[in-house]
C-alpha positions as CSV (number, residue, x, y, z in Angstrom):
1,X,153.4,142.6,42.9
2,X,152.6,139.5,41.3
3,X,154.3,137.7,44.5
4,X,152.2,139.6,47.1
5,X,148.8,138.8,44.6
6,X,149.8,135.0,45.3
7,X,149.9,135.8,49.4
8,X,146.6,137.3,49.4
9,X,145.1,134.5,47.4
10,X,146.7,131.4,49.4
11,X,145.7,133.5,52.5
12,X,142.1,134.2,51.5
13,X,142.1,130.2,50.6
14,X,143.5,129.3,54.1
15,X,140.6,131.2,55.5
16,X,138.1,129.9,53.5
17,X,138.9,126.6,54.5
18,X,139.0,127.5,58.1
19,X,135.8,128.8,57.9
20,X,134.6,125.5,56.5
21,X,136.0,123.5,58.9
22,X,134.5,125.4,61.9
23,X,131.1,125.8,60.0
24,X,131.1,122.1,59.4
25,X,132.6,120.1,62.9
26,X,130.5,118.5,65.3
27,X,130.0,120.0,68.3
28,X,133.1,119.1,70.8
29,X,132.0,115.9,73.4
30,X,132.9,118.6,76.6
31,X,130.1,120.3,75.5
32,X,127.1,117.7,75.5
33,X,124.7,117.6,78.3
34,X,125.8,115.3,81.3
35,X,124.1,111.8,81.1
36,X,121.1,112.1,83.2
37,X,118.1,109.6,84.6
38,X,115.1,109.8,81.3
39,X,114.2,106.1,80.7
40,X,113.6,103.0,83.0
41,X,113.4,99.7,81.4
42,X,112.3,96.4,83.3
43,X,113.4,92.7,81.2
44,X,111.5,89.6,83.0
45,X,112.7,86.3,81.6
46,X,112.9,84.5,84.9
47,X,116.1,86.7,86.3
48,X,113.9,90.0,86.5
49,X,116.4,93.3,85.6
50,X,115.7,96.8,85.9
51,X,117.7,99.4,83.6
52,X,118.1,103.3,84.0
53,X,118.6,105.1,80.9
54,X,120.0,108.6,79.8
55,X,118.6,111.0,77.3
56,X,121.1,108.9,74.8
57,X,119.4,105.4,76.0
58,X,122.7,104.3,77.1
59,X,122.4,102.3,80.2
60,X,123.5,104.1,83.6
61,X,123.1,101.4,86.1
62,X,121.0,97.9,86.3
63,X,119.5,96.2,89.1
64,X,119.1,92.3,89.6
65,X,115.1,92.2,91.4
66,X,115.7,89.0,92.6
67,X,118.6,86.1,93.3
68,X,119.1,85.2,90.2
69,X,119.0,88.5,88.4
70,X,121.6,89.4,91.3
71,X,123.7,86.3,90.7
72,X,123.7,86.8,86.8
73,X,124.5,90.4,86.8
74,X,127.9,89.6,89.5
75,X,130.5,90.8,87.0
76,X,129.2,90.5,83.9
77,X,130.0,92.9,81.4
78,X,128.0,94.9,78.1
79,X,125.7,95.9,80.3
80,X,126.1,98.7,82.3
81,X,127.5,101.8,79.9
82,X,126.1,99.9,76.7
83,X,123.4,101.3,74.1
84,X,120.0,100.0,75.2
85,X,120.2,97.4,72.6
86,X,123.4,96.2,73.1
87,X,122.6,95.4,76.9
88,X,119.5,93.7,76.1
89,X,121.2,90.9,73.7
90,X,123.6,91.0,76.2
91,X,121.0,90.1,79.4
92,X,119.9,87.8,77.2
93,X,122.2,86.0,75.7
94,X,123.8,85.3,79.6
95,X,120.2,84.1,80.2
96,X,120.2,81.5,77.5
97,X,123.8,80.6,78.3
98,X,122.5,80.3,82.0
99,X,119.5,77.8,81.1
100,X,117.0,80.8,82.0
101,X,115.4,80.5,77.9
102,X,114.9,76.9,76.6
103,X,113.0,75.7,74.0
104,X,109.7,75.5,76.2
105,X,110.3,79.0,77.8
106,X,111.1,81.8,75.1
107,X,108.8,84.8,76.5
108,X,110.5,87.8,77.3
109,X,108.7,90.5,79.2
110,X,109.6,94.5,78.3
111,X,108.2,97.4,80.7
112,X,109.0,100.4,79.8
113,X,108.7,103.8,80.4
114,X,110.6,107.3,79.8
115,X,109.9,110.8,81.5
116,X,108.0,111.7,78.3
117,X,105.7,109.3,78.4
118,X,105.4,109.6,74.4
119,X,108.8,107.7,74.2
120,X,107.6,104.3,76.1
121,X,106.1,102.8,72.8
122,X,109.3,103.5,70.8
123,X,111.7,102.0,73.8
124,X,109.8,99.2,73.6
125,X,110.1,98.9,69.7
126,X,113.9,99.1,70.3
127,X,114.0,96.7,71.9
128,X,112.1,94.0,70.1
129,X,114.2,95.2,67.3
130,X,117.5,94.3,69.9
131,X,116.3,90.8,70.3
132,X,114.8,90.2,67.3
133,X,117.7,87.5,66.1
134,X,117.3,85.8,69.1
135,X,113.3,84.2,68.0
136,X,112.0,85.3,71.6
137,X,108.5,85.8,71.9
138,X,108.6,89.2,73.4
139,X,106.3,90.4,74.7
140,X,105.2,94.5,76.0
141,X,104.0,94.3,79.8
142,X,103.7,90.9,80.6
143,X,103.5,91.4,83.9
144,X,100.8,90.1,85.8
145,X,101.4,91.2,89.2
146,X,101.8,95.0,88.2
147,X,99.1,95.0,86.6
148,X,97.1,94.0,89.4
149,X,98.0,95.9,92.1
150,X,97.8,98.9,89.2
151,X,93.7,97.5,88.8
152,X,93.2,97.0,92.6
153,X,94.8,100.8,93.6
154,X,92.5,102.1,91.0
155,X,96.0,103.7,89.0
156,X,96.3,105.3,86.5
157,X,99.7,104.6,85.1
158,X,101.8,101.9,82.6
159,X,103.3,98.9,83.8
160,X,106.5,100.7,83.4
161,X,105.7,103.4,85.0
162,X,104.4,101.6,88.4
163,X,107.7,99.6,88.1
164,X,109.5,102.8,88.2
165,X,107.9,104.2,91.1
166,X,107.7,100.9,93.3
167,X,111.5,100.4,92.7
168,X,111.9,104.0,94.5
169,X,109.4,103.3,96.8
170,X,111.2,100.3,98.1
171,X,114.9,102.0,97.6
172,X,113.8,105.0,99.9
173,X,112.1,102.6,102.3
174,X,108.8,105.0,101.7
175,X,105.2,103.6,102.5
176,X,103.5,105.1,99.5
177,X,104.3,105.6,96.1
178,X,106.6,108.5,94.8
179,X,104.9,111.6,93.0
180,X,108.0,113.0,91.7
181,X,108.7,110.6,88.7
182,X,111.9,112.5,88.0
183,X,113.1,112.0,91.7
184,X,112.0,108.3,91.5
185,X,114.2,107.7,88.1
186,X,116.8,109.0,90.5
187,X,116.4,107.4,93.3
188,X,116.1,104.0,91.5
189,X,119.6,104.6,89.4
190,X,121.0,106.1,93.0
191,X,120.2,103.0,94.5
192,X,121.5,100.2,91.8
193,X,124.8,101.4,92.4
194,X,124.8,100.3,96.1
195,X,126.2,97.1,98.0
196,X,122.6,96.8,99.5
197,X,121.2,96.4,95.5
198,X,124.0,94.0,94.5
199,X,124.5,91.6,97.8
200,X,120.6,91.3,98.4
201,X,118.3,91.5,101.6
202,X,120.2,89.2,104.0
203,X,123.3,91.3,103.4
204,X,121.1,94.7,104.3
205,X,119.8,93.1,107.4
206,X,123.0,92.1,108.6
207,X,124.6,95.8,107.5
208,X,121.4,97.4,109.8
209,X,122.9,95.6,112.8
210,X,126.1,96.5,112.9
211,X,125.1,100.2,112.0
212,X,122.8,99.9,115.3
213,X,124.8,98.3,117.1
214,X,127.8,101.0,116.0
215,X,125.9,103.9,117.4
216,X,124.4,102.8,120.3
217,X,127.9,101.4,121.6
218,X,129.2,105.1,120.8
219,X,126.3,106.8,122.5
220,X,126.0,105.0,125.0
221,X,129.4,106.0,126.1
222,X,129.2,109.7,124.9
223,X,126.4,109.6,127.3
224,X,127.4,108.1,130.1
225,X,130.9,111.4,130.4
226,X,127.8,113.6,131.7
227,X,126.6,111.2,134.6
228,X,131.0,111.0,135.9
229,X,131.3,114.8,135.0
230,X,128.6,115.5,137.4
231,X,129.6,113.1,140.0
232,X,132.9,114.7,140.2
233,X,131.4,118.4,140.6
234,X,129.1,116.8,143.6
235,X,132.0,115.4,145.5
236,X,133.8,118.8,145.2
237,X,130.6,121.6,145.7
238,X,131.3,124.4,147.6
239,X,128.2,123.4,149.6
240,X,125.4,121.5,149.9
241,X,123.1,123.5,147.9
242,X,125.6,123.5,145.2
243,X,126.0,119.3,145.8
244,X,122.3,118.7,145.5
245,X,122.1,120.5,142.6
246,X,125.2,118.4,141.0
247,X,123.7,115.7,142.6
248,X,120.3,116.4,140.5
249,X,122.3,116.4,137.7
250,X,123.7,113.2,138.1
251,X,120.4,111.5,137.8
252,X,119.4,113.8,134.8
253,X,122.4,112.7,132.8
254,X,121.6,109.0,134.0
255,X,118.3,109.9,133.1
256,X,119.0,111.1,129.5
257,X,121.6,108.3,128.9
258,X,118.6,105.5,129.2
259,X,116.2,107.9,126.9
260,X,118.6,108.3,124.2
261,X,119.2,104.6,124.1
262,X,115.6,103.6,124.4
263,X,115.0,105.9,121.4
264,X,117.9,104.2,119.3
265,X,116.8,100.8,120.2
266,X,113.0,101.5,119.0
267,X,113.9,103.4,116.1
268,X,115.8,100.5,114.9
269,X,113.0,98.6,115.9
270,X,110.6,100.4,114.3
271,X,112.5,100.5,110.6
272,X,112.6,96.6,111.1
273,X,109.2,96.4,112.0
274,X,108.0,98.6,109.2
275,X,110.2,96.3,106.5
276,X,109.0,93.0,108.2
277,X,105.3,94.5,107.7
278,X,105.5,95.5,104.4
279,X,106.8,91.9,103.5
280,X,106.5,89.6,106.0
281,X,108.0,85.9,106.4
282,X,105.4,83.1,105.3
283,X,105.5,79.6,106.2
284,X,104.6,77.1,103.4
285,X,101.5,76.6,105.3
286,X,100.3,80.3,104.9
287,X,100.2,79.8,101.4
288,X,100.1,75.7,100.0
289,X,96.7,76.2,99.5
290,X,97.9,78.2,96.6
291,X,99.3,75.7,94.7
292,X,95.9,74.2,94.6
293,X,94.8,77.2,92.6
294,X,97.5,77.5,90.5
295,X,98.9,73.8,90.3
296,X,96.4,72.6,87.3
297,X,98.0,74.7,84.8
298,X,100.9,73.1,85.0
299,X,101.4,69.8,84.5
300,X,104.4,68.9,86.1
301,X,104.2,71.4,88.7
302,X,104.5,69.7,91.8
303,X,103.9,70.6,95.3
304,X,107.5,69.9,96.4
305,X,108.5,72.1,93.0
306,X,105.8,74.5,94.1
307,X,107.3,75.4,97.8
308,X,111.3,75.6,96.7
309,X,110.2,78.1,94.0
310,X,107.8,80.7,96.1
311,X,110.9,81.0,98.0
312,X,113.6,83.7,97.6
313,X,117.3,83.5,97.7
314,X,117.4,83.3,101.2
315,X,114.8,80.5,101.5
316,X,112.5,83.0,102.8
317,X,108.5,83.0,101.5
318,X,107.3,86.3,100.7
319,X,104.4,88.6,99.1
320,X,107.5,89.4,97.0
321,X,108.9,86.0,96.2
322,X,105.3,84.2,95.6
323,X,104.8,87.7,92.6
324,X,107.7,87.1,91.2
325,X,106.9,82.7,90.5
326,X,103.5,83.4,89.8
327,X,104.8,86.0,87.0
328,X,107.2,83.7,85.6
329,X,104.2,80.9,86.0
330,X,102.1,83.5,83.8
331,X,104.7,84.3,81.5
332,X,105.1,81.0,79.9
333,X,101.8,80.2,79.7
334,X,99.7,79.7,76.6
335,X,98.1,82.9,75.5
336,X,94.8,81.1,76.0
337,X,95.5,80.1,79.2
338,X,96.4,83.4,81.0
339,X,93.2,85.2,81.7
340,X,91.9,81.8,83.7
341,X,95.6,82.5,85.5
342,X,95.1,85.5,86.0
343,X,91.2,84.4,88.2
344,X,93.8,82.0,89.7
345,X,96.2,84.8,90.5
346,X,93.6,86.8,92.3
347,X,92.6,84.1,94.7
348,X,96.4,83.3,95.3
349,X,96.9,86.8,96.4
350,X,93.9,86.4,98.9
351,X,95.8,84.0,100.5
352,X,98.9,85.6,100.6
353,X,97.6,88.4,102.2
354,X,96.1,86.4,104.9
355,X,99.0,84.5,105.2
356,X,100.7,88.0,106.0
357,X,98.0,88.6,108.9
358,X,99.0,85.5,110.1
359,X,102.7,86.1,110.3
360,X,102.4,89.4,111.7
361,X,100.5,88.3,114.5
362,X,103.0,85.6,115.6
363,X,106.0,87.8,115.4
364,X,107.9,87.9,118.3
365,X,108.5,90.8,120.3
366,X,110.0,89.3,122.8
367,X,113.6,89.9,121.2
368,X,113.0,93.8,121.6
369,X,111.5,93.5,124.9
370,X,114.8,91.9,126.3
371,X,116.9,94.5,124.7
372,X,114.6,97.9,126.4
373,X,115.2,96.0,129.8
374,X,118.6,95.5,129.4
375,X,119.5,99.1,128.5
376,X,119.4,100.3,132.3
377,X,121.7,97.8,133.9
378,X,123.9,98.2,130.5
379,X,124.3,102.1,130.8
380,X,124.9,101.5,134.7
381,X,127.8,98.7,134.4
382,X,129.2,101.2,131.4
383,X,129.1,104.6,133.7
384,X,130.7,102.2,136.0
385,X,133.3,101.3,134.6
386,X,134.0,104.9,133.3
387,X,134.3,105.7,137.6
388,X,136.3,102.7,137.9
389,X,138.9,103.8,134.3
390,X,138.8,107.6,135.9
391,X,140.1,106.6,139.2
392,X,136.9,107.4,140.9
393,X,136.6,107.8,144.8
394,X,134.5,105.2,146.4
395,X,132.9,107.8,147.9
396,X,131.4,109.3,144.4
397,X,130.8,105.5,143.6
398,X,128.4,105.8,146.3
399,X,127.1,109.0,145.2
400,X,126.3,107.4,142.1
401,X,125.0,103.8,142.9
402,X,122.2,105.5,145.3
403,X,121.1,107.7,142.3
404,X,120.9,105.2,139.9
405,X,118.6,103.1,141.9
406,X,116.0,105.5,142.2
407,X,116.0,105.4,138.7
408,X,114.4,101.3,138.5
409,X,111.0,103.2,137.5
410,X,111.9,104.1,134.8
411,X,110.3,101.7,132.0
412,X,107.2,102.2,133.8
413,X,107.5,106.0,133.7
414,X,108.3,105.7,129.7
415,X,105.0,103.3,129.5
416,X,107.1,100.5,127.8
417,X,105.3,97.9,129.4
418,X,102.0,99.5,127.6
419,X,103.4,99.0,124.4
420,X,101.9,97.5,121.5
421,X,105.0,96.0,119.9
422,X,103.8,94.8,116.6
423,X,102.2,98.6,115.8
424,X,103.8,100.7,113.8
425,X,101.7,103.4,115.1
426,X,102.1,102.6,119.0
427,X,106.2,101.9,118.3
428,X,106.4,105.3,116.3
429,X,104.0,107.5,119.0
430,X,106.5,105.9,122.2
431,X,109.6,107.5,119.9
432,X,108.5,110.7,119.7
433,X,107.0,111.0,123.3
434,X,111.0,109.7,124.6
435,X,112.2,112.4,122.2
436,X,110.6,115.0,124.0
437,X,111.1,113.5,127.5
438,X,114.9,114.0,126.1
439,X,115.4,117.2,125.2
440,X,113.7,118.3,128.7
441,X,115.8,116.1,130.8
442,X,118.6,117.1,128.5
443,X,117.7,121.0,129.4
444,X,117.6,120.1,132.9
445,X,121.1,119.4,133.0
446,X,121.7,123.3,132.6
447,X,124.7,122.5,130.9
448,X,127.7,126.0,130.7
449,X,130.3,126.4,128.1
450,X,132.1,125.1,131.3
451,X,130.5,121.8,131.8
452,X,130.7,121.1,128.1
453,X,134.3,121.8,128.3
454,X,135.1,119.7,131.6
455,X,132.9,116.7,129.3
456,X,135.0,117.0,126.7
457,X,138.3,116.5,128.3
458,X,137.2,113.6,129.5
459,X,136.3,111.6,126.0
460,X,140.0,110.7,126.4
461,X,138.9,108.0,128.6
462,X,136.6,106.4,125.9
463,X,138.9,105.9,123.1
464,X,139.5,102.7,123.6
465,X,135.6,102.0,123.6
466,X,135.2,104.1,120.4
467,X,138.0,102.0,118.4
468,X,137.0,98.8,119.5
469,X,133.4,99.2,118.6
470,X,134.6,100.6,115.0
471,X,136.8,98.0,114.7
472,X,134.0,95.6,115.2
473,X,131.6,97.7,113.1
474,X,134.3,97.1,110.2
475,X,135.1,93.0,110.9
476,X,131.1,92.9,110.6
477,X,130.3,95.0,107.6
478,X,132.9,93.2,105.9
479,X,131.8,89.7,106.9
480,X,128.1,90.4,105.4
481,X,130.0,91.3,102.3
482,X,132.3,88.4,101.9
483,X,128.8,86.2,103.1
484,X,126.9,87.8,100.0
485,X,129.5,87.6,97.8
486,X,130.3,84.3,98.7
487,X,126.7,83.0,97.7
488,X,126.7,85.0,94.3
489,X,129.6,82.8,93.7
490,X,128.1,79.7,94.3
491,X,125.6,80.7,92.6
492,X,127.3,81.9,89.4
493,X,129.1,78.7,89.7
494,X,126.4,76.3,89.6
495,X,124.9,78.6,87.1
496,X,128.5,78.2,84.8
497,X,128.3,74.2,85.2
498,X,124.7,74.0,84.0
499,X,126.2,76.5,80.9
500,X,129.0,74.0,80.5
C-alpha cells in the first residue's frame, strides 16, 4: 500500500511538472509568422542604400542606389539577414573603411518609414541609437531632393515614404507613383534580389537586347512555317480556286510575319524610349551652368570636380546622377548654409530639366528607323531560306517571290513613315493599331486543326535556328554579367587600396 501511495505521488509530481513545462515554453519557431515586407529604411552617406525590413526589423534584402552603393554592397556580409541595427554599423563601418566618412564629412542621412506609419519615428530612433558609437552627425531626412519633388507634386507623404514608393515606381518601370504601399514594400524587396539591382543600368540595357533580340529571332522563324506551309498547299490545290485561295494565304502569313515583327521591334522601342524619357542622357553643356549656382558653396569645388561627379557609374549625366551629388553637396553642408542650397537647388533643377528637353529633342531615331525597314527583306531572306532547307520546288519559289513583292507597300500601309519617333504617345498608338491589323490578317489565314498540324511538323526544320539563337542569347546574358561584375571589382578594388 505504502509502495503504490509513492507511485501515485511521483506520478502526480511528473505531471505537475509537465504541466509546467508546457504552460511555461516559448512558442516553437515553426509556428511564428513568415518574415514579411513592414519597414523600408533609406542610409545616405555618399553610397545611398535602401533596406526592406520584416515585422522583426531584421533586414530582408538591401539595394545599392547608385555605383558606389552597388560596388560596396558586392559581397559584403552583416547586412542582409541582420537586426536593423547590426546592418546599419555594418553599412557604416564599410563606409568609413571605404573613405566614404572622414573627418570633414560625418552626416548620415536616415529615411524611414514602416506600413504603420506610427513606427517611422521609433525606426529612426533605432537607429541613431545603432550608430551612436560611431560620433556621426545623423541626421532624420536629409534629403534634399525628396523633399522637393514631395513640395513641387503638392504630396503629402514622409521622405521615407516617397523613397518607398519611387523605388517601386522605378522597379516596375511604372510612370506614376504606386497607391498600394504594401505592394510597393514588395515590389522594392522583389526587386533588390535581382541581377538588374546588383550589376546596375548598363548591365539592364545590355540584358534588354539580348531578350529582344532572343524573341524576335524565334518569331521570326515561327512565323515565317505559315508562309512555306501555304506555299506547299498552292503548288498541290486540287484547282485553281483552291490555289488562289492558298495563294492568298501565302501573302497573309507573309503579311502577319512583318506585323508581328514590327510590333516586337516598337514595343522594344517604346520601353527604351519611355526609360530614356524619364531620365535622359545630358551633356555637361546641358547642365555647367549649374555649377555656377552651386559652385560658391564650396570652396574647392571645381568645375572639372564638378562634371566627373554629376556623372553616374557609367559616365553618363542624368536627372538621377546630378540628385544624387547635389544631395551629398547638401548633406555636408553647414546647417546655416542649406536653406540658401536649397534656392540654389531649385534653379539647378531648372536647368536640368531643360537640359532634358534638350536631349530629347536630339535623340536619334534614326537607329529604329533602320531596323522597321529592314524587317521585310529580313523575314523574306529567312522564309527563303526555309524553301531552300525544305527542299522547295523552284516552281513554289516562284510562287512565293511574286507574292512577296506585292507586299513593298507595306510600311506605307502601317503609316511608319508618319511616325513621330520620339512620342511616346505616337510610338504606343502605331503598336496597338499593328496589333489589330494582326489578329485580322492572322484570322484571315482561316487556319484548321489541319493546317496547324501540317505547321507543326514542320518546326523540325528550325531547330537549328532556335538553338543557335539561345545559344547566343546565353553567350550574351552572361557577357553583361561578367562586364558588371567585372567593374564592381575594380571598383571594390580601388575602393580596398584607398582602405589599405
Amino acid at each position: 500500500m505504502k509502495k503504490l501511495k509513492i507511485l501515485l505521488l511521483a506520478a502526480m509530481a511528473l505531471a505537475l511538472m509537465s504541466c509546467l513545462v508546457a504552460c511555461n515554453a516559448r512558442p516553437s519557431p515553426a509556428t511564428e509568422d513568415p518574415p514579411k515586407a513592414t519597414s523600408f529604411v533609406a542610409v545616405d552617406i555618399n553610397p545611398s542604400i535602401e533596406l526592406v525590413l520584416d515585422q522583426n526589423d531584421n533586414v530582408m534584402s538591401a539595394y545599392g542606389a547608385n555605383g558606389d552603393a552597388r560596388a560596396m554592397l558586392f559581397d559584403a556580409g552583416g547586412i542582409v539577414n541582420a537586426k536593423l541595427g547590426v546592418a546599419l554599423a555594418n553599412i557604416v563601418q564599410l563606409a568609413k573603411d571605404y573613405g566614404y566618412i572622414t573627418e570633414d564629412r560625418r552626416t548620415v542621412s536616415i529615411s524611414a518609414y514602416s506600413l504603420d506609419e506610427k513606427n517611422d519615428s521609433e525606426l529612426f530612433l533605432k537607429a541613431s541609437e545603432a550608430l551612436a558609437s560611431f560620433e556621426l552627425d545623423v541626421q532624420k531626412d536629409l534629403d534634399l531632393a525628396s523633399k522637393f519633388e514631395i513640395e513641387r507634386a503638392g504630396y503629402d507623404m514622409s521622405v521615407g515614404k516617397y523613397r518607398m514608393l519611387s523605388r517601386a515606381m522605378a522597379c516596375s518601370d511604372a510612370s506614376s507613383l504606386p497607391s498600394n504601399d504594401s505592394e510597393a514594400l514588395k515590389t522594392v524587396n522583389d526587386y533588390a534580389g535581382t541581377y538588374d539591382s546588383k550589376l546596375g543600368t548598363l548591365y539592364k540595357r545590355t540584358v534588354a537586347e539580348a531578350r529582344f533580340a532572343l524573341q524576335n529571332t524565334r518569331q521570326i522563324a515561327r512565323d515565317g512555317l505559315y508562309s512555306v506551309y501555304f506555299v506547299g498547299k498552292t503548288l498541290h490545290s486540287e484547282n485553281i480556286v483552291a490555289a488562289a485561295k492558298n495563294s492568298a494565304k501565302v501573302l497573309y502569313a507573309n503579311v502577319y510575319a512583318v506585323l508581328n515583327s514590327t510590333e516586337n521591334t516598337l514595343s522594344h522601342y517604346y520601353n527604351s524610349l519611355k526609360e530614356y524619357i524619364q531620365n535622359p542622357i545630358l551633356t555637361f553643356d546641358d547642365v555647367k551652368d549649374a555649377f555656377k549656382k552651386v559652385g560658391s558653396f564650396f570652396k574647392n569645388l571645381t568645375e572639372d570636380i564638378f562634371e566627373k561627379e554629376i556623372a553616374d557609374e557609367n559616365g553618363e549625366i542624368t536627372k538621377t546622377s546630378v540628385r544624387s551629388y547635389m544631395n551629398e553637396l547638401y548633406r555636408n553642408l553647414d546647417a546655416s548654409a542649406r536653406p540658401a542650397f536649397e534656392e540654389a537647388y531649385e534653379e539647378v533643377m531648372d536647368i536640368v530639366e531643360q537640359g532634358e528637353e534638350d536631349a530629347i529633342e536630339r535623340k536619334d531615331s534614326q537607329s529604329i528607323k533602320d531596323a522597321l525597314a529592314a524587317i521585310l527583306s529580313s523575314i523574306k531572306q529567312k522564309i527563303s531560306e526555309l524553301n531552300e532547307q525544305l527542299g522547295i520546288s523552284e516552281k513554289a519559289n516562284a510562287v512565293f517571290t511574286k507574292i512577296w513583292d506585292a507586299m513593298n507597300g507595306v510600311s506605307e500601309w502601317l503609316g511608319l513613315d508618319k511616325i513621330d519617333f520620339k512620342s511616346l504617345f505616337d510610338v504606343n498608338n502605331t503598336i496597338s493599331k499593328i496589333s489589330e491589323a494582326k489578329q485580322s490578317v492572322y484570322d484571315k489565314m482561316e487556319l484548321t486543326e489541319e493546317d496547324i498540324e501540317g505547321v507543326k511538323q514542320l518546326e523540325s526544320s528550325i531547330t537549328s535556328t532556335l538553338e543557335e539563337a539561345k545559344e547566343t542569347f546565353d553567350q550574351a546574358m552572361q557577357a553583361a554579367k561578367n562586364s558588371a561584375e567585372e567593374w564592381l571589382e575594380s571598383v571594390k578594388n580601388r575602393l580596398d587600396e584607398i582602405k589599405l
